[in-house]
C-alpha positions in Angstrom: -27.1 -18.9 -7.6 -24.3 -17.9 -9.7 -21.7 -14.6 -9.0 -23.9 -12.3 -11.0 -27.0 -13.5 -8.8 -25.5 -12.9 -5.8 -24.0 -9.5 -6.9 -27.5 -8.6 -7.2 -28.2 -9.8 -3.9 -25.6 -8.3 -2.2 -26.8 -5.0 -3.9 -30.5 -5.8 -2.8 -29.1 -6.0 1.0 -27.3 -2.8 1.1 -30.5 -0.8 -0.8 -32.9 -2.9 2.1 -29.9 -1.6 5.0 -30.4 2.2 3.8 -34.2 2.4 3.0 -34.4 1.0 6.6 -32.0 3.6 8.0 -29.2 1.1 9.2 -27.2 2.6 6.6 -26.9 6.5 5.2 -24.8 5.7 1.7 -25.1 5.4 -2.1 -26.1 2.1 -3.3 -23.0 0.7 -5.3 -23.8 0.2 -8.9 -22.0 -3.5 -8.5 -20.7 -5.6 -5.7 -17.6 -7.4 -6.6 -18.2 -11.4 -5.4 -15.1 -13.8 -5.4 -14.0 -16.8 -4.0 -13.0 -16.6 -0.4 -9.4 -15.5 0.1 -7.1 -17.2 2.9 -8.8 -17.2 5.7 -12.1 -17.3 4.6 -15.1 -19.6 4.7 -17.9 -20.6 2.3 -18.3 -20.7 -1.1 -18.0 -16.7 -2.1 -16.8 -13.2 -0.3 -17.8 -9.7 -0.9 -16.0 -6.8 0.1 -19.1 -4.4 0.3 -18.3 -3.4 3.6 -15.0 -2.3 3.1 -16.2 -0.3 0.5 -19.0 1.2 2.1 -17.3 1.9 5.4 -15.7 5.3 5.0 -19.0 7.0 3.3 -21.1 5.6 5.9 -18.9 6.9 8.5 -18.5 3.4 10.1 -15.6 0.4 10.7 -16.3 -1.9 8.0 -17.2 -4.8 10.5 -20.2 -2.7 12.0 -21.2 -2.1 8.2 -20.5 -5.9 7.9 -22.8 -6.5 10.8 -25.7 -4.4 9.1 -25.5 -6.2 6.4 -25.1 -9.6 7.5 -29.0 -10.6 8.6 -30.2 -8.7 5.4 -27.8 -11.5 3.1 -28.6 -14.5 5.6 -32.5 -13.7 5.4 -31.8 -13.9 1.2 -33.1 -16.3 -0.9 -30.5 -19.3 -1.8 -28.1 -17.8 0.8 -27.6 -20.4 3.5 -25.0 -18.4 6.4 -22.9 -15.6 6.0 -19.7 -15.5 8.2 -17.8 -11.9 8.7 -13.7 -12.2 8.7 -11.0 -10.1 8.6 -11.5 -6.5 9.0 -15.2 -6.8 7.4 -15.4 -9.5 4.4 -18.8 -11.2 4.2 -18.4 -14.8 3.6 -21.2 -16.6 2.3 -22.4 -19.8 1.5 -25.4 -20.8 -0.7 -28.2 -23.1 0.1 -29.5 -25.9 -1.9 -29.7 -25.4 -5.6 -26.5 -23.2 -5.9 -24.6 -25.9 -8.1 -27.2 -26.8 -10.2 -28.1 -22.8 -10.9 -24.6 -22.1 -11.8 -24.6 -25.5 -14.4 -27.6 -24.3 -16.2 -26.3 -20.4 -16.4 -22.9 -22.1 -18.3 -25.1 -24.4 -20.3 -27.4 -21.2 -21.3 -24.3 -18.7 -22.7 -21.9 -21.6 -23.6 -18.4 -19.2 -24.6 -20.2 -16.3 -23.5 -19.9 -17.6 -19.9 -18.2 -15.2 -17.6 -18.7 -11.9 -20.5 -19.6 -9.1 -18.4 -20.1 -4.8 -19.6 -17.3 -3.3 -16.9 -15.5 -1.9 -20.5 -18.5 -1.6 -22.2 -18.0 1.2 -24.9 -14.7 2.2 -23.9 -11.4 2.1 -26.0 -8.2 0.2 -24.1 -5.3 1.6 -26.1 -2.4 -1.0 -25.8 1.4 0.0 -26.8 4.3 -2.6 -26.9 7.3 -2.7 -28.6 8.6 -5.0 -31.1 9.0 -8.1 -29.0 7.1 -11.4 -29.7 6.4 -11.8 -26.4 4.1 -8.5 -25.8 3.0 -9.3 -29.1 1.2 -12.1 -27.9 0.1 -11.0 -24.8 -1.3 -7.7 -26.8 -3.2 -10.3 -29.1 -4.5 -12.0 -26.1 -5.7 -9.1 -24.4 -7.4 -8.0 -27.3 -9.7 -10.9 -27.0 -10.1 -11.0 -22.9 -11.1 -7.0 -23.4 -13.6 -7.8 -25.8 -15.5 -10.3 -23.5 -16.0 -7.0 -21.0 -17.6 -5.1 -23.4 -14.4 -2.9 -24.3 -12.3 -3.0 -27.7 -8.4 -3.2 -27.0 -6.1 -0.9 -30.1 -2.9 -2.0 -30.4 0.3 0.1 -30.9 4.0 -0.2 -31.4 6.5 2.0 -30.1 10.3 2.0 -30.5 12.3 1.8 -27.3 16.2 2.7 -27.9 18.4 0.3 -25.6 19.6 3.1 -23.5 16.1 4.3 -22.1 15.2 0.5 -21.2 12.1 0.9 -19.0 11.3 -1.9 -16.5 9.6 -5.0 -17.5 5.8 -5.2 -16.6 2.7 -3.0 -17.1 2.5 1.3 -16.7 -0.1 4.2 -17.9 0.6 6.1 -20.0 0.5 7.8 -23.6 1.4 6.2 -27.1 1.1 6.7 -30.4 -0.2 4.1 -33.1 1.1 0.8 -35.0 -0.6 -2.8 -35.3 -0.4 -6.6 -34.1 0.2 -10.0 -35.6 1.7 -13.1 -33.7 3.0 -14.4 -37.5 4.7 -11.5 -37.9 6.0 -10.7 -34.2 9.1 -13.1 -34.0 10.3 -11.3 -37.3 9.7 -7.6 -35.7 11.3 -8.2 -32.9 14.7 -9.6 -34.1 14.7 -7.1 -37.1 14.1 -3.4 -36.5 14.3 -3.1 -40.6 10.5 -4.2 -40.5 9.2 -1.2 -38.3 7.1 1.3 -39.1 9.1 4.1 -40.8 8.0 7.4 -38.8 5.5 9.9 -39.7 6.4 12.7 -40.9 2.8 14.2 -40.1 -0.5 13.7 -38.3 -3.6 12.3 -40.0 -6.3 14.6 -40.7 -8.6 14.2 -37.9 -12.2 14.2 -37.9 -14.0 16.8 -37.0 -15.1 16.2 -32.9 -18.8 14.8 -32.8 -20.5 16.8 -29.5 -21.5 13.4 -28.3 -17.9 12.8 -27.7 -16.3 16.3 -26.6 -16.5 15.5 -23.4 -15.5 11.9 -22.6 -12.2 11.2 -20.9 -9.0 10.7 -23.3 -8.8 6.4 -22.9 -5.7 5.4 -20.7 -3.5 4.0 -22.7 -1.5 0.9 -21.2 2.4 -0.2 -21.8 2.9 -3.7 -22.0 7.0 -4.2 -21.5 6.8 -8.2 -20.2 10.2 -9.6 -19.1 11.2 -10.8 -23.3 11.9 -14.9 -23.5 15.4 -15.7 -23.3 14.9 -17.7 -26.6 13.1 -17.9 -29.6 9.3 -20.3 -28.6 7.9 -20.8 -31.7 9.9 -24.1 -31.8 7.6 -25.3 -29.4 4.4 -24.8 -32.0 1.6 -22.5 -31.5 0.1 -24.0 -28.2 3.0 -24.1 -26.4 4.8 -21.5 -27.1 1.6 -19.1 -26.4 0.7 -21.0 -23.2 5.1 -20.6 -22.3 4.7 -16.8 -22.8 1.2 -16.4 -21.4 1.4 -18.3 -18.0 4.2 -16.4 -16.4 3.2 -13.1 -14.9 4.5 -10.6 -16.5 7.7 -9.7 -14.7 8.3 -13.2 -14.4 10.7 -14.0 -17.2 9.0 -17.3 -19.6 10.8 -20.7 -19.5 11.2 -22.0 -23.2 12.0 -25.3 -23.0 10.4 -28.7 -24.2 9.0 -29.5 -20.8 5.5 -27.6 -22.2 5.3 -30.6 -24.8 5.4 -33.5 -22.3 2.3 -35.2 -21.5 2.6 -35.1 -17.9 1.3 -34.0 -14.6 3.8 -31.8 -14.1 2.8 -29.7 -17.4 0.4 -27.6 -16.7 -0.7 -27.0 -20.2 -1.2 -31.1 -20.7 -3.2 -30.9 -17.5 -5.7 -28.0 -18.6 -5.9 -29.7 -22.0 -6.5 -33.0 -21.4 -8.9 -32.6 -18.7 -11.1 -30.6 -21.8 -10.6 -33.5 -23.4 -11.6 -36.1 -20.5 -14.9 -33.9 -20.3 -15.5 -35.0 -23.9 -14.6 -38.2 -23.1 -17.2 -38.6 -20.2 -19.8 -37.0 -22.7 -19.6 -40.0 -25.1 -19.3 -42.7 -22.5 -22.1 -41.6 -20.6 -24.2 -41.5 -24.2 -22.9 -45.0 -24.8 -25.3 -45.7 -21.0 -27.9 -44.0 -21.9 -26.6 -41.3 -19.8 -27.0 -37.3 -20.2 -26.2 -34.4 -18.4 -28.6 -32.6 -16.4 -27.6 -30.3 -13.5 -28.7 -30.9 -10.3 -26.6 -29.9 -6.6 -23.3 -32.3 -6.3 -23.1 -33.6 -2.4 -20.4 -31.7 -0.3 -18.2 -35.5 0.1 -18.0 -35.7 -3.5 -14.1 -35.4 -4.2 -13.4 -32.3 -6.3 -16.6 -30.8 -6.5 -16.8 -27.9 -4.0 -13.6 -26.7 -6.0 -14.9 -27.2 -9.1 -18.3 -25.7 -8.5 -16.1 -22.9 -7.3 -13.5 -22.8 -9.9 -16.3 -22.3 -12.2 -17.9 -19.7 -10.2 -15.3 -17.6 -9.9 -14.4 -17.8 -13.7 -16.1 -14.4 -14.4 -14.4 -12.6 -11.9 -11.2 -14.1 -13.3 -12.1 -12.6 -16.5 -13.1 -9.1 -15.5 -9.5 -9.0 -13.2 -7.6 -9.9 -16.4 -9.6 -7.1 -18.6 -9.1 -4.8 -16.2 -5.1 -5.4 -14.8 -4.7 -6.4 -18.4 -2.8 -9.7 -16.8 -3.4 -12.8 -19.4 -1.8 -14.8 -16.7 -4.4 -14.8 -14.5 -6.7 -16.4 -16.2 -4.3 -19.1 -17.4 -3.3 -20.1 -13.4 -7.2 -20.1 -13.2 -7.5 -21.9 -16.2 -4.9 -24.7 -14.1 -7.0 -24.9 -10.8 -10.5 -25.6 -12.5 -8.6 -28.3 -14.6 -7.4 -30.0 -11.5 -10.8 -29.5 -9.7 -11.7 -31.7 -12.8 -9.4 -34.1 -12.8 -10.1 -34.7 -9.2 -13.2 -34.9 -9.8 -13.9 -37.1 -12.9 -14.2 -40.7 -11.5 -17.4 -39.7 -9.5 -19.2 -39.3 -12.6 -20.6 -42.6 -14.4 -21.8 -45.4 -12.8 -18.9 -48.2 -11.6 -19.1 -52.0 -12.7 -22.7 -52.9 -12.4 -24.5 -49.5 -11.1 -27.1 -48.2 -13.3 -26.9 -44.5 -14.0 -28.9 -42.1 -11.6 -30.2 -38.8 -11.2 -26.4 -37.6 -8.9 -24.6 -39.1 -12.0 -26.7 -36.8 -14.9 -25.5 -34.2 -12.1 -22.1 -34.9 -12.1 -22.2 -35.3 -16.0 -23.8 -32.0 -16.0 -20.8 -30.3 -13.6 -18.3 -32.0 -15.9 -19.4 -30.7 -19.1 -20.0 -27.4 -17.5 -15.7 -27.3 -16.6 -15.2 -28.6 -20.6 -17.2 -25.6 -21.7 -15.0 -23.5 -19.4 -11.8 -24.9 -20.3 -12.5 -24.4 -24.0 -13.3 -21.0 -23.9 -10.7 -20.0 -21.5 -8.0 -21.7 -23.8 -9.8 -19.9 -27.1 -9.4 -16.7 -25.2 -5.6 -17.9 -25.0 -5.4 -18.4 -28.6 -5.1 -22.1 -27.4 -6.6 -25.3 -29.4 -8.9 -27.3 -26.8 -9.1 -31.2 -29.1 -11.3 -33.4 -27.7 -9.1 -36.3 -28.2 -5.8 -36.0 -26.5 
C-alpha cells in the first residue's frame, strides 16, 4: 500500500465512523500520512484525529479511538497503535513493500507528484543574491511537481532596511531568474532591472477569475554564502547552498568535493550510482528486479521501504514551506537506507539467485529512481558511474 493508498484509507475510515454515527464531522478532502515521528510505532502516522477533534467536539484520542477498529479492520493494514495526544500509527500487512515498488516503477520521475497547488500561481521574490537565486530556481521545479507554477521576482533591498534571513509573506513586484547569471547580479547592482516608470497595460479581468484570491507571494532572504561557490562546480556548489536550511548560513568549502562518508552529497550520489551498479550485475546472473515484500531482519530495508514512502510527503512539505532543504536531508536518509542496504541484494559466492533477491533488486532500483529524481529536482547530475 503506498501513502496515497492509505490516505484513501484513512479517508474511507472517517466517512465509515460518521455514516455509522461514531462521528458528527465533515469528511476531510485528504489525510496527511507520514512516517512516524519520535515516539511512534509502525511504518506510517496520520494525524486525522487531531484534526478532526475540535469539530467533532471530542479529545483527539477518543476520536483516535473511533477510528482505530475502522483502520485495523482495512484491507493491507495490519495494527494501528494510538500515541501521543491522538496520532494513529499504523503498520501494513503483507504486500505493502512490494505495492509501493510497483507504484515507483509505474510513474518513474513522476513518483511522489501530487495536485495540493494544482492551478495556483506561487509568486516568489528574492533579491539579487546567488544564493536565493538558486533556491528560487529550485523551487520553481519542486512547485511544479504539486501541480502549482512558481514566478519569480527580484526586488532591491537597500543595506539599511536589511530584513532577517529566511522565508515571509508578503507582496512584490516583478523581475526574472537564472543561476548563470545570479553570481554576476548579486556582486554588481549595475545589472538590475532599471525601474519602471509605469505599469503594464493590464488585461481586461476574465469573470472566471474575478473572484479568486490574490496568490501569496513568498520572500525568500536565505542567510547569503560567505564566499563565492561556483568554484566548487555546478553540483556542489548547488547541493552547498541547497542543504542548509535556510537561516542556516552555507559552508563553502572543498569538503563537498571529497569522496567520502562524511560528504553527504558523495553519499546520495554514489548510492544512485551503486543502484546502477547492482542493475548490471544482477543482468550479468541472469537476475532482474521484480518487487515482492523484503523480510523485516533484512538490514536497511524497513528504512528504505520507508524512506521511499515518505518521499511524497517530503515533496508536498517542500512545495508548500517552500524549504529545498528538506528534501535534500531526505534525499541523505534514503541514500543511507541504501547503502545499508545494498549487500543483501545478489546472491553471495555460490548462491543462485531467488525470488527475495529479484525483491531486493526491485527495492534497490526503486531508491535509484528516487535518488535521481530527487537530485533532478535539485538541479543535481545523478551518473551512474561514480
Amino acid at each position: 500500500m503506498t501513502p496515497v493508498e492509505l490516505s484513501r484509507t484513512v479517508l474511507r475510515a472517517v466517512r465509515r465512523a460518521v455514516d455509522e454515527g461514531e462521528l458528527s464531522v465533515v469528511v476531510p478532502v485528504r489525510a496527511v500520512v507520514t512516517p512516524p515521528g519520535p515516539g511512534g510505532c509502525g511504518d506510517y502516522a496520520t494525524n486525522i484525529a487531531l484534526q478532526l477533534a475540535r469539530s467533532a467536539g471530542r479529545p483527539a484520542r477518543q476520536v483516535a479511538e473511533i477510528l482505530r477498529p475502522h483502520l485495523t479492520r482495512s484491507e493491507g493494514v495490519a495494527d494501528v497503535a494510538i500515541t501521543g495526544p491522538g496520532f494513529l500509527n499504523i503498520r501494513l500487512g503483507g504486500g505493502a513493500g512490494a505495492s509501493l515498488v510497483r507504484e515507483i516503477q509505474r510513474r518513474r520521475d513522476a513518483y511522489g507528484h501530487g495536485d495540493i497547488l494544482a492551478g495556483q500561481i506561487v509568486p516568489l521574490r528574492i533579491p539579487y543574491d546567488i544564493r536565493a537565486e538558486v533556491v528560487a530556481d529550485t523551487l520553481v521545479r519542486i512547485v511544479a511537481t504539486q501541480g502549482g507554477r512558481a514566478e519569480v521576482h527580484h526586488i532591491h533591498i537597500h543595506p539599511s532596511r536589511a530584513e532577517p534571513a529566511g522565508t515571509e509573506f508578503s507582496r512584490a513586484e516583478p523581475a526574472g531568474t537564472d543561476l548563470s547569471q545570479a553570481k554576476t547580479a548579486g556582486n554588481d547592482p549595475s545589472h538590475a532591472e532599471p525601474p519602471r516608470t509605469k505599469a503594464p497595460q493590464a488585461d481586461p479581468p476574465r469573470p472566471d477569475r474575478l473572484h479568486r484570491p490574490h496568490p501569496q507571494t513568498t520572500t525568500l532572504r536565505p542567510t547569503p554564502a560567505p564566499e563565492d561557490p561556483t568554484p566548487l562546480g555546478p553540483d556542489a556548489a548547488r547541493w552547498a547552498l541547497l542543504h542548509p536550511a535556510a537561516h542556516d548560513r552555507p559552508r563553502i568549502s572543498a569538503d563537498h568535493l571529497l569522496q567520502r562518508e562524511s560528504n553527504p552529497l558523495f553519499r546520495v550520489r554514489y548510492a544512485h550510482a551503486r543502484t546502477r551498479a547492482l542493475t548490471r550485475n544482477a543482468a550479468a546472473l541472469g537476475c532482474t528486479g521484480d518487487p515482492g515484500d523484503v523480510p523485516e531482519d533484512v538490514p536497511g530495508g524497513d528504512e528504505l521501504v520507508g524512506a521511499l514512502g515518505g518521499y511524497p510527503a517530503v515533496l508536498t512539505q517542500a512545495a508548500l514551506h517552500r524549504a529545498p532543504d528538506r528534501l535534500a536531508r531526505h534525499l541523505v536518509t534514503t541514500a543511507d537506507a541504501l547503502l545499508a542496504f545494498q549487500h543483501t541484494v545478489l546472491p553471495l559466492g555460490d548462491e543462485k539467485p531467488s525470488a527475495a533477491h529479484r525483491a531486493r533488486l526491485a527495492l534497490a532500483e526503486a531508491a535509484g529512481t528516487v535518488l535521481a529524481g530527487g537530485l533532478s529536482l535539485l538541479g543535481i547530475s545523478a551518473p551512474d558511474y561514480l
